[in-house]
mmJSON file of the N, C-alpha and C atoms, coordinates in Angstrom:
{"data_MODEL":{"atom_site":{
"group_PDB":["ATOM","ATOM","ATOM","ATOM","ATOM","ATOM","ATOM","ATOM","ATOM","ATOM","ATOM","ATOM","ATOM","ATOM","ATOM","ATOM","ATOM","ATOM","ATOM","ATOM","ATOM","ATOM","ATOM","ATOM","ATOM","ATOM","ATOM","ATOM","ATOM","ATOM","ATOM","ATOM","ATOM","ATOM","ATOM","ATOM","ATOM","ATOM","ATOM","ATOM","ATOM","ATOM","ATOM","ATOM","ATOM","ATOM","ATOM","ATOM","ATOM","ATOM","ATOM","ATOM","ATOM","ATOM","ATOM","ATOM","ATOM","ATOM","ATOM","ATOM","ATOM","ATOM","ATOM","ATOM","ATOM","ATOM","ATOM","ATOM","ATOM","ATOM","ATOM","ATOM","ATOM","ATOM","ATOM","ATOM","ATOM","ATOM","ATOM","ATOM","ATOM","ATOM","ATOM","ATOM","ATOM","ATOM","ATOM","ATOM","ATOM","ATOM","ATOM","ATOM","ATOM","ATOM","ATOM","ATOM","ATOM","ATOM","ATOM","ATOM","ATOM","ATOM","ATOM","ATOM","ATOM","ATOM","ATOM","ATOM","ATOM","ATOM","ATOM","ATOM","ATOM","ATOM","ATOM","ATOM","ATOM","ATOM","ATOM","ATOM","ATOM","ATOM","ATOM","ATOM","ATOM","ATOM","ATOM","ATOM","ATOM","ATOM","ATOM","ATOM","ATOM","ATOM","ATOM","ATOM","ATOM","ATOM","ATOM","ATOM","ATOM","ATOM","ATOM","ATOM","ATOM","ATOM","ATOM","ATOM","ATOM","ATOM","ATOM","ATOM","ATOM","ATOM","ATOM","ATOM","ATOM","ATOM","ATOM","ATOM","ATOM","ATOM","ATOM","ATOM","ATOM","ATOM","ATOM","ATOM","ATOM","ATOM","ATOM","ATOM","ATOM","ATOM","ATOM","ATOM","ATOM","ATOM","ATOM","ATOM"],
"id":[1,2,3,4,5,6,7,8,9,10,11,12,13,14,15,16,17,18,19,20,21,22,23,24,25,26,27,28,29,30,31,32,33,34,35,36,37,38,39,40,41,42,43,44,45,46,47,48,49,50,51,52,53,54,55,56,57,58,59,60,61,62,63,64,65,66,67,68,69,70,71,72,73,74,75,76,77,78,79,80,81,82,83,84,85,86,87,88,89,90,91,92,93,94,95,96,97,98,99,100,101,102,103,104,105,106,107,108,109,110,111,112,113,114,115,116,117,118,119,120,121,122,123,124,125,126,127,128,129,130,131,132,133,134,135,136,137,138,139,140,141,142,143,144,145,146,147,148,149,150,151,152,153,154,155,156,157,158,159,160,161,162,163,164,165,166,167,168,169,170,171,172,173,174,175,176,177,178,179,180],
"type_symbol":["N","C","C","N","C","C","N","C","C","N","C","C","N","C","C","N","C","C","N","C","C","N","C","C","N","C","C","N","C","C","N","C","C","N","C","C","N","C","C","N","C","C","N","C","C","N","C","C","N","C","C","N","C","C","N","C","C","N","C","C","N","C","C","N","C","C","N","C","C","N","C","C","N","C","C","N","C","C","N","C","C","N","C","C","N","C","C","N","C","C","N","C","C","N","C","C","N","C","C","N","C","C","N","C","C","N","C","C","N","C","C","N","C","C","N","C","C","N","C","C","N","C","C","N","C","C","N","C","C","N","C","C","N","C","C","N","C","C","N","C","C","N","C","C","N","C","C","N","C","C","N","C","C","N","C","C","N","C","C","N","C","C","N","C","C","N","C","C","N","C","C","N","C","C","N","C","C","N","C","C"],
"label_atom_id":["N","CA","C","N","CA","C","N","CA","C","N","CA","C","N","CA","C","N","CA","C","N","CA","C","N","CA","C","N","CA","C","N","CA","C","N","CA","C","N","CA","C","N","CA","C","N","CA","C","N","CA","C","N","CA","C","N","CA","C","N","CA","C","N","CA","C","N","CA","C","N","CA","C","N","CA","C","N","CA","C","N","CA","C","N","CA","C","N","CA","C","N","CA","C","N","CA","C","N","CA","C","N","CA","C","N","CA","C","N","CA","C","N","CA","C","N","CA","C","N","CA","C","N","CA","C","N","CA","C","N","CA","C","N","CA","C","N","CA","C","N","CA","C","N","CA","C","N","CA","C","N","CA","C","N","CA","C","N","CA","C","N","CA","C","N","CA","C","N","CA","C","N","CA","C","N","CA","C","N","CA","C","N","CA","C","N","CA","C","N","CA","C","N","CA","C","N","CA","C","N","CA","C","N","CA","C","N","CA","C"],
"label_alt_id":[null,null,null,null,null,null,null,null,null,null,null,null,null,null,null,null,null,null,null,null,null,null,null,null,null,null,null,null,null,null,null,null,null,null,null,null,null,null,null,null,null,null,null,null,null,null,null,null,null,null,null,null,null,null,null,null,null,null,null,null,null,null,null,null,null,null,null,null,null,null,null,null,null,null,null,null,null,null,null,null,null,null,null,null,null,null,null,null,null,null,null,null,null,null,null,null,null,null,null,null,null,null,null,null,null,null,null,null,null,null,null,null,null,null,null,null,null,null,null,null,null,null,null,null,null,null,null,null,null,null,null,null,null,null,null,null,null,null,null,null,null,null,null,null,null,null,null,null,null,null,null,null,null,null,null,null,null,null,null,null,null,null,null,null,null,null,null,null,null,null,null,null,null,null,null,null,null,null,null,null],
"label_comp_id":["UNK","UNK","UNK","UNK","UNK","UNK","UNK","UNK","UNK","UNK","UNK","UNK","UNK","UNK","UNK","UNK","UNK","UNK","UNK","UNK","UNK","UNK","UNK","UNK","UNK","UNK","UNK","UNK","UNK","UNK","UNK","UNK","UNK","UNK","UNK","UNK","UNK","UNK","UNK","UNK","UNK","UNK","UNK","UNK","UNK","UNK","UNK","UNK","UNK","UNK","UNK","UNK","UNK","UNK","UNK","UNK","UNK","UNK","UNK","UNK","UNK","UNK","UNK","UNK","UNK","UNK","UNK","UNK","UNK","UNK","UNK","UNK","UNK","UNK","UNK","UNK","UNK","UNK","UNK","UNK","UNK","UNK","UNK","UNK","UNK","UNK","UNK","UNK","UNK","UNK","UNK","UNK","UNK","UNK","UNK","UNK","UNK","UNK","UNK","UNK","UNK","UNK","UNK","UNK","UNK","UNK","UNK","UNK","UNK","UNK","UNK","UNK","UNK","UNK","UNK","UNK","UNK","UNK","UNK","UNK","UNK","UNK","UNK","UNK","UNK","UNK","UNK","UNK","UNK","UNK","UNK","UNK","UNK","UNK","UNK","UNK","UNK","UNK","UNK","UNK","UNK","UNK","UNK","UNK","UNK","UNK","UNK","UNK","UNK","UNK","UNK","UNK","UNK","UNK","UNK","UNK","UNK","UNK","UNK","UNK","UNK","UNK","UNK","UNK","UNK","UNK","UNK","UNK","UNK","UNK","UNK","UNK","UNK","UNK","UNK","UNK","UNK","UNK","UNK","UNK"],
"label_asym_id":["A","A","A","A","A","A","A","A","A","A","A","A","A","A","A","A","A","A","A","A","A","A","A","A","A","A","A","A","A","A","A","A","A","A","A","A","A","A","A","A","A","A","A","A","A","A","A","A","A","A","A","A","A","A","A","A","A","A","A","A","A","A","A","A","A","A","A","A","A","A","A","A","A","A","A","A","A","A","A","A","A","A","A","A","A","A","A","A","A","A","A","A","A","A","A","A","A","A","A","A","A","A","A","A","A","A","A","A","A","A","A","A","A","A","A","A","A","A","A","A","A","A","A","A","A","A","A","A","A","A","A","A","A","A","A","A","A","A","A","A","A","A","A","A","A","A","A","A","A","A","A","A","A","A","A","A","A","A","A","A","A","A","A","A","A","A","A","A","A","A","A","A","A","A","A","A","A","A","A","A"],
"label_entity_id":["1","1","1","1","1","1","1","1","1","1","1","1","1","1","1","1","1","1","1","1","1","1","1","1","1","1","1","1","1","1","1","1","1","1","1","1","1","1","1","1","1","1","1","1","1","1","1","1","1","1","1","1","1","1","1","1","1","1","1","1","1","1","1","1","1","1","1","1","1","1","1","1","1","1","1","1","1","1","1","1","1","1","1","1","1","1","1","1","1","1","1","1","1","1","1","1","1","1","1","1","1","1","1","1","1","1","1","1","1","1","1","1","1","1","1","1","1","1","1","1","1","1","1","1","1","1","1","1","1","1","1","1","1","1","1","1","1","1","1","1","1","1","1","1","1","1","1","1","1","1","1","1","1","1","1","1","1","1","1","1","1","1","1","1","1","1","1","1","1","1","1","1","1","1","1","1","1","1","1","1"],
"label_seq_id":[1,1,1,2,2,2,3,3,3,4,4,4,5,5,5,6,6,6,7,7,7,8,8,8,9,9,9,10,10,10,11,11,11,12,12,12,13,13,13,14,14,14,15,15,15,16,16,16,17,17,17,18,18,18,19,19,19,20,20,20,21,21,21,22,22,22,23,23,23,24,24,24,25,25,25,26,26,26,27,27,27,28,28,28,29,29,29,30,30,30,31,31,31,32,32,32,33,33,33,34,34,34,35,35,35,36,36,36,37,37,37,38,38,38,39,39,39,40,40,40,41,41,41,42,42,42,43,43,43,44,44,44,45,45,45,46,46,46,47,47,47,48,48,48,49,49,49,50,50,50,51,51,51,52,52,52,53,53,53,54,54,54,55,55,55,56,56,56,57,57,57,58,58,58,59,59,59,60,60,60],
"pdbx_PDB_ins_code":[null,null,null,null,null,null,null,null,null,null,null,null,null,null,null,null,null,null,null,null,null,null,null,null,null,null,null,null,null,null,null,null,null,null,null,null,null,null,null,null,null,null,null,null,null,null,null,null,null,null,null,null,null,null,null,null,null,null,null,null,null,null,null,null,null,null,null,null,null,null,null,null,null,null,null,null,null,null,null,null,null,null,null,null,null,null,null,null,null,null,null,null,null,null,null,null,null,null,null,null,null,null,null,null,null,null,null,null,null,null,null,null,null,null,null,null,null,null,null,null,null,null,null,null,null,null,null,null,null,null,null,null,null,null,null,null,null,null,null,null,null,null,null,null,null,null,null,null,null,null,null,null,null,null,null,null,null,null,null,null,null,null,null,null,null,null,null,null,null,null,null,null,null,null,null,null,null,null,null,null],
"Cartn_x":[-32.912,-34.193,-34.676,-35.901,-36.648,-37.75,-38.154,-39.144,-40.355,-41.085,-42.352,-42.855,-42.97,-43.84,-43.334,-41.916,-41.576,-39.845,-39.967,-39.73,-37.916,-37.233,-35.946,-34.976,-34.069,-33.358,-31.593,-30.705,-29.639,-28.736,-27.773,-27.418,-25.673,-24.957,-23.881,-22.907,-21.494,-20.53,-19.398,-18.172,-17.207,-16.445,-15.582,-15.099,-14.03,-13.701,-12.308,-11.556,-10.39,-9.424,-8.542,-7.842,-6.811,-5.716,-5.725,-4.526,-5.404,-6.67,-7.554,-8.139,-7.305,-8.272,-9.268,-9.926,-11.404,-11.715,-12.59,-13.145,-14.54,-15.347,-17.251,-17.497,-18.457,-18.775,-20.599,-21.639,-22.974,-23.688,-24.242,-25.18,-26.433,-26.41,-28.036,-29.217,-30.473,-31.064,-31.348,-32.248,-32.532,-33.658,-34.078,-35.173,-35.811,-37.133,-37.589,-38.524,-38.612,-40.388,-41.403,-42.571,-43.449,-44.922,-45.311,-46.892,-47.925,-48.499,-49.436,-50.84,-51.587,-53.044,-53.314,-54.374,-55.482,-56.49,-57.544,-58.675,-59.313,-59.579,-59.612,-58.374,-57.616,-56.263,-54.963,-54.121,-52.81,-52.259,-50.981,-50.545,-49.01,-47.977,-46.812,-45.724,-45.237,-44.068,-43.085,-42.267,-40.869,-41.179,-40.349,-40.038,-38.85,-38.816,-37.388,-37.688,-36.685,-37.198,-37.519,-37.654,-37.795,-39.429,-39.594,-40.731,-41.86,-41.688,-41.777,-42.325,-41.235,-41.04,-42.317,-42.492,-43.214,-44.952,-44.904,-46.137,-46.413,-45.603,-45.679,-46.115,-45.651,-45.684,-47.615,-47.76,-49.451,-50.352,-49.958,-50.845,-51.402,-50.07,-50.462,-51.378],
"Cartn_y":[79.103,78.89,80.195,80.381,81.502,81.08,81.491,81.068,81.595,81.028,81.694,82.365,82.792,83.409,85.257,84.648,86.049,86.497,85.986,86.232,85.895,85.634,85.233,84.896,85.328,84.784,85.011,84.537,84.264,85.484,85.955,87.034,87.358,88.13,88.37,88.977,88.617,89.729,88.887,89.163,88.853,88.147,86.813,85.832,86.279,86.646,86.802,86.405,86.236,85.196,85.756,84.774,85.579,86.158,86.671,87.408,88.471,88.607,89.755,89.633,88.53,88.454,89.187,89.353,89.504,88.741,87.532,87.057,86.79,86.826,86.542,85.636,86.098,84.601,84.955,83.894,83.883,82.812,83.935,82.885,82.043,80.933,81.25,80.539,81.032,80.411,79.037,78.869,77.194,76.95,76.313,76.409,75.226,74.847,73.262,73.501,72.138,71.955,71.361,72.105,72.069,71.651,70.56,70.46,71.67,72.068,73.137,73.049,73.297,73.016,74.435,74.677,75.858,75.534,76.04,75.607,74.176,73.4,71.956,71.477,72.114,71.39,71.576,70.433,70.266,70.95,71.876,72.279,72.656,72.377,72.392,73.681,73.634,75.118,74.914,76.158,76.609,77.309,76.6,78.444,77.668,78.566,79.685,78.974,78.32,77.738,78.602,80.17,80.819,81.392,80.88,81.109,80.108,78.62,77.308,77.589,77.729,77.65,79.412,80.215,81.117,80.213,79.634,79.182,77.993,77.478,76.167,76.81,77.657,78.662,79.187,79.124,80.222,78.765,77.889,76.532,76.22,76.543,76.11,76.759],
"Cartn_z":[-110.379,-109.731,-109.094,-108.95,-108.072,-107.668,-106.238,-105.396,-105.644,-105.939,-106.827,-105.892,-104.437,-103.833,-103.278,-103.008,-102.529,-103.714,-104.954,-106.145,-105.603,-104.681,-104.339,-105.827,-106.02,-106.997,-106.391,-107.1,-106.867,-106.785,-105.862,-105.983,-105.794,-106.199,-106.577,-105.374,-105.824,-104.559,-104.911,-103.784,-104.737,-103.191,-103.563,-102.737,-102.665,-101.057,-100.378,-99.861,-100.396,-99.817,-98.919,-98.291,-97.428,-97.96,-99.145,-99.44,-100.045,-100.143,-100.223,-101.704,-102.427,-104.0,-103.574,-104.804,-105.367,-106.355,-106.202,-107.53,-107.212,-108.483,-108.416,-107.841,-107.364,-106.195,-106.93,-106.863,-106.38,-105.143,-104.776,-103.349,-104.276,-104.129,-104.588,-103.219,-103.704,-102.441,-102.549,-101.098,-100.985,-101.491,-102.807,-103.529,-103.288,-102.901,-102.658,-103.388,-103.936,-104.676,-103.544,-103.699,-102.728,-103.411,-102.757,-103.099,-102.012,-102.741,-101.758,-102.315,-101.264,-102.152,-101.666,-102.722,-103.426,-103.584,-102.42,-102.964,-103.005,-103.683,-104.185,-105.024,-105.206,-106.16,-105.976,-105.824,-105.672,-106.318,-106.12,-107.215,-106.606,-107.634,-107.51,-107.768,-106.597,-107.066,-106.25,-106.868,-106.223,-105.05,-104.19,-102.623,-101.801,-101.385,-100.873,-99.632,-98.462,-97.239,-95.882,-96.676,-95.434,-95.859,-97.451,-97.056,-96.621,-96.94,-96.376,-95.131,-93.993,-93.067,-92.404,-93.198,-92.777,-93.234,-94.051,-94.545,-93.852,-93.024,-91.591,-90.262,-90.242,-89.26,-88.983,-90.426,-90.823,-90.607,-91.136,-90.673,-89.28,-88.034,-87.185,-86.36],
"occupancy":[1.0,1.0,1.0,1.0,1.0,1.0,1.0,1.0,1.0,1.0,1.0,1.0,1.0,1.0,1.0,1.0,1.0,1.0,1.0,1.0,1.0,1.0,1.0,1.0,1.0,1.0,1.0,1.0,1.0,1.0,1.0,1.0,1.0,1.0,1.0,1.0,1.0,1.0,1.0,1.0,1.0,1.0,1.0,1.0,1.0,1.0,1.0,1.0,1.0,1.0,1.0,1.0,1.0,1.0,1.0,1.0,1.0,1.0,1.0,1.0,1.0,1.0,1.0,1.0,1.0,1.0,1.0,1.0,1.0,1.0,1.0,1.0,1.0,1.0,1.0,1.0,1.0,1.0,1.0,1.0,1.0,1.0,1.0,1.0,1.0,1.0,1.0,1.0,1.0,1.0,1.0,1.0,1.0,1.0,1.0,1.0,1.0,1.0,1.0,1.0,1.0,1.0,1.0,1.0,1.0,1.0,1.0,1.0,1.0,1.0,1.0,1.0,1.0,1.0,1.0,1.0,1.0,1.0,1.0,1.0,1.0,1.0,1.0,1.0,1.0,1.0,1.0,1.0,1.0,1.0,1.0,1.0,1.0,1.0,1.0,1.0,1.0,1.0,1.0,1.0,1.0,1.0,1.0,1.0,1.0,1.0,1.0,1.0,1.0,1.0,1.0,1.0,1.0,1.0,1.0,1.0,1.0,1.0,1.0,1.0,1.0,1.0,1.0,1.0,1.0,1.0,1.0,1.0,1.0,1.0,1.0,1.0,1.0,1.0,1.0,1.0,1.0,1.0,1.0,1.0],
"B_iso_or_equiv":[0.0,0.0,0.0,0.0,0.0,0.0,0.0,0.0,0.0,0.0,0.0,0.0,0.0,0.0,0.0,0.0,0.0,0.0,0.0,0.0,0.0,0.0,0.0,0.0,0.0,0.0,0.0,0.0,0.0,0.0,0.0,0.0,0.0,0.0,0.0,0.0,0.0,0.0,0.0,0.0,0.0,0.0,0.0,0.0,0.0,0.0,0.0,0.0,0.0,0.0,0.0,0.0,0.0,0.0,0.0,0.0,0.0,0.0,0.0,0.0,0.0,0.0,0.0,0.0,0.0,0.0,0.0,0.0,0.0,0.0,0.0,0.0,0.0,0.0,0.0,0.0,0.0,0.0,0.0,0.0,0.0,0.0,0.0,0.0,0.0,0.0,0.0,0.0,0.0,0.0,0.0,0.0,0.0,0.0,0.0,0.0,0.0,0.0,0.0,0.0,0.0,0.0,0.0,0.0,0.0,0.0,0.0,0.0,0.0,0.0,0.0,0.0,0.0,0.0,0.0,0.0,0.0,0.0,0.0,0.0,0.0,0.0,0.0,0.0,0.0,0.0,0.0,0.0,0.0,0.0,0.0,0.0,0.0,0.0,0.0,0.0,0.0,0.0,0.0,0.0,0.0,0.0,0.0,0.0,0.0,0.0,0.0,0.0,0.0,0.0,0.0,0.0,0.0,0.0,0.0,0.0,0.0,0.0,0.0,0.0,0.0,0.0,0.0,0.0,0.0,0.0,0.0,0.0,0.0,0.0,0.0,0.0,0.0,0.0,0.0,0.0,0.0,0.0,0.0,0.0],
"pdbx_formal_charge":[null,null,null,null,null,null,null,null,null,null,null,null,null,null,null,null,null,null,null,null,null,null,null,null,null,null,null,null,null,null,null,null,null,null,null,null,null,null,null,null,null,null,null,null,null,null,null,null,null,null,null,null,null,null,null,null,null,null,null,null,null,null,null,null,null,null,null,null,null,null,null,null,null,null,null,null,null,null,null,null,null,null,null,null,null,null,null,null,null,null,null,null,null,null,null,null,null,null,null,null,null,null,null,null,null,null,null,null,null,null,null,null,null,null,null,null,null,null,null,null,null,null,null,null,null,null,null,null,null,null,null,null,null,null,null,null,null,null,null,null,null,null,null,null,null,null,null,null,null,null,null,null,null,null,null,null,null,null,null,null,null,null,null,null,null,null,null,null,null,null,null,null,null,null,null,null,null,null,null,null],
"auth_seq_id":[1,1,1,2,2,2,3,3,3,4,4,4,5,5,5,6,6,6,7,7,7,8,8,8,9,9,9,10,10,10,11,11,11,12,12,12,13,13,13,14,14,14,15,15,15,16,16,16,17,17,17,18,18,18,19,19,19,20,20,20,21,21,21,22,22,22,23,23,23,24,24,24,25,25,25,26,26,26,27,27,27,28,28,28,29,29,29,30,30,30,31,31,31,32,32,32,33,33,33,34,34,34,35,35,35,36,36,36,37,37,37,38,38,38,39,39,39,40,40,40,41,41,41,42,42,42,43,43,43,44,44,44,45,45,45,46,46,46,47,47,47,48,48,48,49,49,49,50,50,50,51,51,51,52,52,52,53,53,53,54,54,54,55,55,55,56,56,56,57,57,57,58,58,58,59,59,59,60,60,60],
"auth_comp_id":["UNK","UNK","UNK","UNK","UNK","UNK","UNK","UNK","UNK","UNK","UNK","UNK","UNK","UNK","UNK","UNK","UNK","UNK","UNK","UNK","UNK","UNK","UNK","UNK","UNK","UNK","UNK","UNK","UNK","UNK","UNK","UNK","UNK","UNK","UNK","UNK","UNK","UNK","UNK","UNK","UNK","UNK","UNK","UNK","UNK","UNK","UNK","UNK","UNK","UNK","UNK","UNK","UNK","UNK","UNK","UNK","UNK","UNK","UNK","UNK","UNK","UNK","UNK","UNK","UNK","UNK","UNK","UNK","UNK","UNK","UNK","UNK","UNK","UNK","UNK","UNK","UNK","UNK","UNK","UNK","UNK","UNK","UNK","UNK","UNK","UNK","UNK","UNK","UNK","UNK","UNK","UNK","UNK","UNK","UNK","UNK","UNK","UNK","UNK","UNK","UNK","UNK","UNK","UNK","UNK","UNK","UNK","UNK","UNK","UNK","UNK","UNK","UNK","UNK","UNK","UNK","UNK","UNK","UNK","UNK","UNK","UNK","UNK","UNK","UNK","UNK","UNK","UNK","UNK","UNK","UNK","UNK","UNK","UNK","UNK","UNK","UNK","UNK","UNK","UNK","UNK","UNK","UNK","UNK","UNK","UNK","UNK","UNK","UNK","UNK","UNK","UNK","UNK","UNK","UNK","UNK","UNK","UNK","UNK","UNK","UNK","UNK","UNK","UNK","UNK","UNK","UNK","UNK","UNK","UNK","UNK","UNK","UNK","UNK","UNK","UNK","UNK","UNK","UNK","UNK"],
"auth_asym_id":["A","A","A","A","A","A","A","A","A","A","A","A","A","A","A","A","A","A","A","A","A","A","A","A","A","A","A","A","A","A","A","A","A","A","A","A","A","A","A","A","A","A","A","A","A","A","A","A","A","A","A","A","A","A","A","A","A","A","A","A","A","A","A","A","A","A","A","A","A","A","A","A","A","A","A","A","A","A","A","A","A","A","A","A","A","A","A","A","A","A","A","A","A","A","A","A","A","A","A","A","A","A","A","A","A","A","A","A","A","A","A","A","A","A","A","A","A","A","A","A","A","A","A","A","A","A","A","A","A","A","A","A","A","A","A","A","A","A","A","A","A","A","A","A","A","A","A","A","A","A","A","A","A","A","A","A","A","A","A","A","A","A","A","A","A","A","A","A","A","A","A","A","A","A","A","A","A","A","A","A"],
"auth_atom_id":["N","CA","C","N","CA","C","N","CA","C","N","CA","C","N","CA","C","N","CA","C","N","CA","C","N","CA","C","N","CA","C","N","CA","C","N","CA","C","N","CA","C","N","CA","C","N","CA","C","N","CA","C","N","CA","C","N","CA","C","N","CA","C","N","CA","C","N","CA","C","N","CA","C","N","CA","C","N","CA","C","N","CA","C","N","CA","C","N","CA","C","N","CA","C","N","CA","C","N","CA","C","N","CA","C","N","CA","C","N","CA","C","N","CA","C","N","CA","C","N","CA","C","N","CA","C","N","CA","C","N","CA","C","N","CA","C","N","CA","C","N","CA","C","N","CA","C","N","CA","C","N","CA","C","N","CA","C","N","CA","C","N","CA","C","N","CA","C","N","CA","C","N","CA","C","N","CA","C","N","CA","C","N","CA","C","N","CA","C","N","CA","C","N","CA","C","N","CA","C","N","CA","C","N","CA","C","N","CA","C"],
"pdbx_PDB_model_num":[1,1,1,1,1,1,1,1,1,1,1,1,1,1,1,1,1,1,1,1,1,1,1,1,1,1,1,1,1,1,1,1,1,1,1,1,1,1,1,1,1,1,1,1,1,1,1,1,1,1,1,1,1,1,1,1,1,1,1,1,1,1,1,1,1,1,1,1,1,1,1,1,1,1,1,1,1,1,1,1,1,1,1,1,1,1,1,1,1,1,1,1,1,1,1,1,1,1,1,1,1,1,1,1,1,1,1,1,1,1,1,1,1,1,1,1,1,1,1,1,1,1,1,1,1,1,1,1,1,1,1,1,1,1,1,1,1,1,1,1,1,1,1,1,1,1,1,1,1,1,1,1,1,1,1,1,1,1,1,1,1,1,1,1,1,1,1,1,1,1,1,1,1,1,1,1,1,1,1,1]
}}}
């Protein structure tokens, strides 16, 4: 998934254990589907909840 607004995608590094392994790990982000209107029309997408939460923020 990627957050259509501020382009977020999933990203890489490596999981450490207590004996110091190294193996691949990925984060990925928190992707929600969002109704948002434009204009006169509903329209549906991906985002990232920090950008959500910045676009709740611009409402009030």
């Amino acid at each position: 998934m990627k957050c259509d607004i501020c382009g977020k995608t999933k990203s890489f590094g490596n999981k450490v254990s207590h004996s110091m392994r190294h193996t691949k790990r990925q984060w990925r982000p928190n992707i929600q589907k969002t109704t948002v209107i434009e204009g006169d029309r509903k329209k549906q997408i991906n985002i990232c909840t920090r950008c959500l939460r910045t676009q709740t923020k611009a409402r009030a």
